[in-house]
C-alpha positions in Angstrom: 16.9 3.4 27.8 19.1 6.2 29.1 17.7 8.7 31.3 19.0 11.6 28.7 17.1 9.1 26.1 13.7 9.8 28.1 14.0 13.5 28.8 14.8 13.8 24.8 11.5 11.3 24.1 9.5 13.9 26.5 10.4 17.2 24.7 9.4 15.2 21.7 6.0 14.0 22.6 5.1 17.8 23.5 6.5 19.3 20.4 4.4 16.6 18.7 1.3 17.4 20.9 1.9 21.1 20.1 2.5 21.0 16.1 -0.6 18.8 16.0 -3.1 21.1 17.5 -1.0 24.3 15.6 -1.6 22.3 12.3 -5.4 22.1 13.1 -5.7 25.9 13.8 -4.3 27.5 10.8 -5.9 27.3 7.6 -7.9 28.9 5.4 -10.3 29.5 8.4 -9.0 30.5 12.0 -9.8 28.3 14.8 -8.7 29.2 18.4 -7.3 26.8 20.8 -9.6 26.7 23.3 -12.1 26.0 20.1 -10.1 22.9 19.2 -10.1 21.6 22.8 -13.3 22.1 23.6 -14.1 19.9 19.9 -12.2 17.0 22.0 -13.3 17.2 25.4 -17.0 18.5 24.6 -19.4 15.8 23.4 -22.3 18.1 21.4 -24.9 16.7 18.7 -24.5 19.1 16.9 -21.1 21.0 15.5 -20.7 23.9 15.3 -18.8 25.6 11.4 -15.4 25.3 13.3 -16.4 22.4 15.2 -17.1 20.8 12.0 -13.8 21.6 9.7 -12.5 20.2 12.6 -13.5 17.0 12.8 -14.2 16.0 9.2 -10.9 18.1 7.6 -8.0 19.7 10.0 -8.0 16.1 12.1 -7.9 13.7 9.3 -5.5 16.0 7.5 -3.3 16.1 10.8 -3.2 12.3 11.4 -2.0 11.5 7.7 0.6 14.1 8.1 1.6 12.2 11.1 1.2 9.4 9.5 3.5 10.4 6.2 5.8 11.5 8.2 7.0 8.7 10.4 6.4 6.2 7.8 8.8 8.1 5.5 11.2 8.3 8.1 11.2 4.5 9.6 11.0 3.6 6.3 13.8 5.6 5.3 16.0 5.0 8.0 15.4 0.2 7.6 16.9 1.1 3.8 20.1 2.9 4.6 21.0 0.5 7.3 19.7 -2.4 4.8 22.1 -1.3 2.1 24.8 1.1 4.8 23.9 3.6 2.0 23.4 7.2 3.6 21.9 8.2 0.3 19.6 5.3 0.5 16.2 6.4 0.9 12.7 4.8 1.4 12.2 4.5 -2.6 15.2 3.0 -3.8 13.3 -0.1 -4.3 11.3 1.1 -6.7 8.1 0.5 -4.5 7.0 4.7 -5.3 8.0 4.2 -9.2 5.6 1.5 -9.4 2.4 3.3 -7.5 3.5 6.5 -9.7 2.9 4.0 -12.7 0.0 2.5 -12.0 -1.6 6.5 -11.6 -0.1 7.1 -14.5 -1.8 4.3 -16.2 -5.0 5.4 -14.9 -4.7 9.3 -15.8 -2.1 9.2 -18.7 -4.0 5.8 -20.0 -7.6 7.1 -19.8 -7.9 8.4 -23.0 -8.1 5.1 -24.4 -11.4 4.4 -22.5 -14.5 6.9 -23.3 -16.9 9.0 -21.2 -18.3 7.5 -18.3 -15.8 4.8 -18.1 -12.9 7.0 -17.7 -14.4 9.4 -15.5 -15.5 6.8 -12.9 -11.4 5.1 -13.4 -10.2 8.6 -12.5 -12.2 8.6 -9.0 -9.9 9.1 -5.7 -10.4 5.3 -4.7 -9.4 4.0 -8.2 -5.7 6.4 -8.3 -5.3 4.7 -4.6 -5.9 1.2 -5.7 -3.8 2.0 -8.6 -0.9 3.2 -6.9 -1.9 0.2 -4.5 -1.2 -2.0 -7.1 1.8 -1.0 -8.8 3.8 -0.9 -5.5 2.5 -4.0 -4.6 4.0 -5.7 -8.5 7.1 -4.1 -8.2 7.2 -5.4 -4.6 6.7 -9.1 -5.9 9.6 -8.2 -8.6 11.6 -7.1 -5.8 11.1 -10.5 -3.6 11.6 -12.5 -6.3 15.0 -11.4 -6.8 16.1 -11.2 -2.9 15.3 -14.7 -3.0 17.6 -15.4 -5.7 20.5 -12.4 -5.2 22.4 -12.9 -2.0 24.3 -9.3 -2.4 22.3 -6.4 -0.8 23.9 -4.0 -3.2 22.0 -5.5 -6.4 18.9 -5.7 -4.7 19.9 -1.5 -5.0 21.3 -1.6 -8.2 17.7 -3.4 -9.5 15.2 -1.4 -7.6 16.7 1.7 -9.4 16.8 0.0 -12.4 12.5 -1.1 -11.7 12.1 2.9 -11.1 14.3 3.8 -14.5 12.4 1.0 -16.5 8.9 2.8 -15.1 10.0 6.2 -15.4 10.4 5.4 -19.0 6.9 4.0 -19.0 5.5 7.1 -17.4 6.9 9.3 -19.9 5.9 7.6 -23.0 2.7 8.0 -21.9 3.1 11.3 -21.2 3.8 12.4 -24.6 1.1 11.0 -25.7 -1.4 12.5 -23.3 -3.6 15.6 -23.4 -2.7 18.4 -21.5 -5.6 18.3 -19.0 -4.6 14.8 -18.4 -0.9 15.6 -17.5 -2.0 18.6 -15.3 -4.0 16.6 -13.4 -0.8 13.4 -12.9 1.8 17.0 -12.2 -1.0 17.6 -8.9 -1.0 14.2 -7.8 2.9 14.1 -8.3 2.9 17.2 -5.7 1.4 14.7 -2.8 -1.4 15.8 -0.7 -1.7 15.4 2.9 -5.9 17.0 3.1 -7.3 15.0 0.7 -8.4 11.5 2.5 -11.8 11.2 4.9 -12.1 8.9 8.0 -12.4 5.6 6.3 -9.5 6.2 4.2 -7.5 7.4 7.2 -8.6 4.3 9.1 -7.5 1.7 6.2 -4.1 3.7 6.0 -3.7 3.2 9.5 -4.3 -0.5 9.6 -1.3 -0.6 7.0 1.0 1.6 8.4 0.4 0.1 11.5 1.3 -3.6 9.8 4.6 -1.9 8.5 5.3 -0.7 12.2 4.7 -4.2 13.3 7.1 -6.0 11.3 9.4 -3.1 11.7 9.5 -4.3 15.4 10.5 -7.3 14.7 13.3 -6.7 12.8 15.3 -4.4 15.3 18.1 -6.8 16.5 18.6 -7.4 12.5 19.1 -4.3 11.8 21.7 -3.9 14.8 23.5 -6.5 13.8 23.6 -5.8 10.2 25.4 -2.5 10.9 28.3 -4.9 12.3 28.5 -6.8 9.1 26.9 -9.6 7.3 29.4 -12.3 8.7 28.7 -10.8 12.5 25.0 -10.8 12.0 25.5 -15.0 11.1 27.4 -15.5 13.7 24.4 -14.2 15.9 22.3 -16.7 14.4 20.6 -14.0 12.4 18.9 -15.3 9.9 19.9 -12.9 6.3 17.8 -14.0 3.9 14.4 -13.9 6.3 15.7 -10.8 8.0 16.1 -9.0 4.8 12.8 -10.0 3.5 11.1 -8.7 6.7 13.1 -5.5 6.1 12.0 -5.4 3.0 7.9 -6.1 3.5 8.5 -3.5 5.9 9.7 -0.8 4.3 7.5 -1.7 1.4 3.6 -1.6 3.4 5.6 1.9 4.7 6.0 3.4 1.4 3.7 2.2 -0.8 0.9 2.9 1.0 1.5 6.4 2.3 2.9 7.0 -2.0 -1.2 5.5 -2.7 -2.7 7.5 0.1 -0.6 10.9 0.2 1.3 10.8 -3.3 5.2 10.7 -4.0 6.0 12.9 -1.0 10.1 13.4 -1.5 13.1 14.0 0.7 11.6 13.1 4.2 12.4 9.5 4.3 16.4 10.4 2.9 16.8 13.3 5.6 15.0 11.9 8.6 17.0 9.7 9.6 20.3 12.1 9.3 18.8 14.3 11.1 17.7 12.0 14.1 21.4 10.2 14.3 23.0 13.7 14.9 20.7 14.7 17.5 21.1 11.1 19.7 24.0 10.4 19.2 23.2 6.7 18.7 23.2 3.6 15.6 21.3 1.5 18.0 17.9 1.1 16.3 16.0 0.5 19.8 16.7 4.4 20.1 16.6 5.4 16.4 12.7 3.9 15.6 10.7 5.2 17.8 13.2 9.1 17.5 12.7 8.5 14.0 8.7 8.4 14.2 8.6 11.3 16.4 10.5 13.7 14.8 9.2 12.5 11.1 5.7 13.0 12.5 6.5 16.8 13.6 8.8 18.1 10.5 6.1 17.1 8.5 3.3 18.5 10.8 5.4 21.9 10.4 6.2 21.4 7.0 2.3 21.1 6.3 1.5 24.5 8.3 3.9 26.3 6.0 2.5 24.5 3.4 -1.4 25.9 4.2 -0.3 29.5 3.9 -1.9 30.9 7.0 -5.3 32.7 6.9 -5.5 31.9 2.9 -7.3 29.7 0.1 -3.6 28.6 -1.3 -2.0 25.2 -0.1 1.5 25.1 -1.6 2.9 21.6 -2.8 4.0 19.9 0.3 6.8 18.4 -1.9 7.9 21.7 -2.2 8.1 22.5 1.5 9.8 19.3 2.4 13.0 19.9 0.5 12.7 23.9 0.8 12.7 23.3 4.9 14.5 20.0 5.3 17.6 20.6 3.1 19.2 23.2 4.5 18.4 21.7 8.0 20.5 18.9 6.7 23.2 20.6 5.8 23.2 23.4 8.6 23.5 19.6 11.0 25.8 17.8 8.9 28.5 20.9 8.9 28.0 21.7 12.7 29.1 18.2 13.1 31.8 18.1 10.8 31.7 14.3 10.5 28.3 11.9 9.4 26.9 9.5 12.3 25.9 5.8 10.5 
């Protein structure tokens, strides 16, 4: 790695290490720095109020966010150089229109089932099983035809086309649905980055961190692939295999931080952009690890916005990830004059 490459890597780790402890201070209660130090350093048996929202709410709140955001962005990043779509984002696959359907069954569906059944279906771990579920189907539909389409491009073509078919689902649904039902779908469509304690923050981890791996593995793929199809077999690269791994990848990346966190939009499209103008570089040895970093802070940021300092209100953070992200997008992309891919 270049020695400009390490210098870069540095300024990002601190910006990360400072967003993460800004993200734990603001809120709805004010907690000083030396507070939040002193709740990682200081081993007490008891906690105090601060030292509490600390560890049980700002923390886990802090890691998903971390968490959402790199996974959006890796995930983002293994689809546009899968299908050399810019516009390709971490959902084309259809892996987010699935989980979205499989909530939807749950909370749109409900009415079907009386009383105590469908309150205890509508509990937090049944929506994340749901979701769960329904990205894990369309993930199966979505092997199933890799193995029999050789052309990258349909693969595309039929994810969108699994998102239209579910979309279509959803909305039928919908219309029949009471209005307290589709109020409470609207707030799980706005993703949520607070909601999840310490032993769903640990299972999410264990997945993400499965994504990661096979993420890894596929790195000289992914170089290759931006040289061509024909180059990448003349490598010995294995398509078929490589693309499946891309795919699992991306998949365990998405659909888990969609069942965890919600639909959370524009991140995984943008990251990537964004990351490609500032190094300079297609090589993916440079881009993963860039990607994480910088997915993990814009969304760390995007979630302090989000929390409205020093008040009750939490905005959608699907709202703050376009309102922010976009124009940095377009602020880069005409600065440079010309898209890196």
């Amino acid at each position: 790695m270049k020695t400009n490459y390490k210098y870069s890597f540095l300024f990002l780790l601190i910006a990360l290490i400072l967003c993460f402890i800004l993200n734990i201070s603001l809120g709805s209660v004010q907690i000083s720095f030396s507070t939040i130090i002193d709740s990682f350093l200081v081993k007490s048996s008891e906690f105090s109020n601060q030292e509490y929202i600390i560890q049980n709410y700002r923390l886990p709140k802090a890691i998903t966010a971390i968490l959402v955001g790199s996974g959006l962005g890796i995930s983002g990043l293994l689809m546009q150089t899968l299908f050399k779509n810019p516009l390709a984002g971490p959902f084309v696959l259809g892996i987010t229109s699935g989980a979205s359907l499989g909530v939807a069954l749950v909370i749109l569906g409900s009415s079907v089932f009386g009383g105590f059944l469908a309150a205890f279906l509508i509990s937090k771990w049944s929506l994340v099983i749901a979701a769960s579920l329904g990205s894990f189907l369309v993930l199966l539909l979505v092997i199933l035809v890799s193995n029999k389409v050789r052309d990258t491009m349909a693969i595309l073509i039929i994810g969108l086309m699994f998102g239209s078919i579910t979309a279509a689902i959803v909305s039928v649904l919908s219309y029949f649905s009471t209005a307290e039902q589709l109020q409470q779908y609207i707030f799980w469509g706005f993703g949520s980055l607070g909601d999840l304690d310490w032993n769903e923050v640990t299972l999410f981890l264990i997945l993400y961190s499965l994504g990661l791996v096979f993420t890894i593995a596929s790195i000289k793929a992914l170089n290759t692939l931006l040289l061509g199809d024909n180059y990448a077999k003349s490598l010995g690269i294995n398509l078929k295999r490589s693309r499946l791994i891309i795919i699992l990848a991306t998949s365990l990346l998405a659909g888990t931080i969609t069942a965890f966190a919600g639909p959370i939009a524009f991140i995984g499209l943008a990251i990537p952009h964004v990351t490609r103008q500032l190094f300079k570089t297609s090589n993916h040895q440079v881009l993963i690890p860039a990607v994480l970093l910088i997915g993990a802070i814009i969304m760390l940021i995007c979630d302090c916005i989000a929390q409205l300092p020093n008040s009750e209100y939490t905005l959608p953070i699907n709202a703050i990830t376009a309102l922010i992200g976009a124009p940095v997008v377009i602020w880069l992309l005409v600065r440079q004059r010309k898209m890196i891919f």
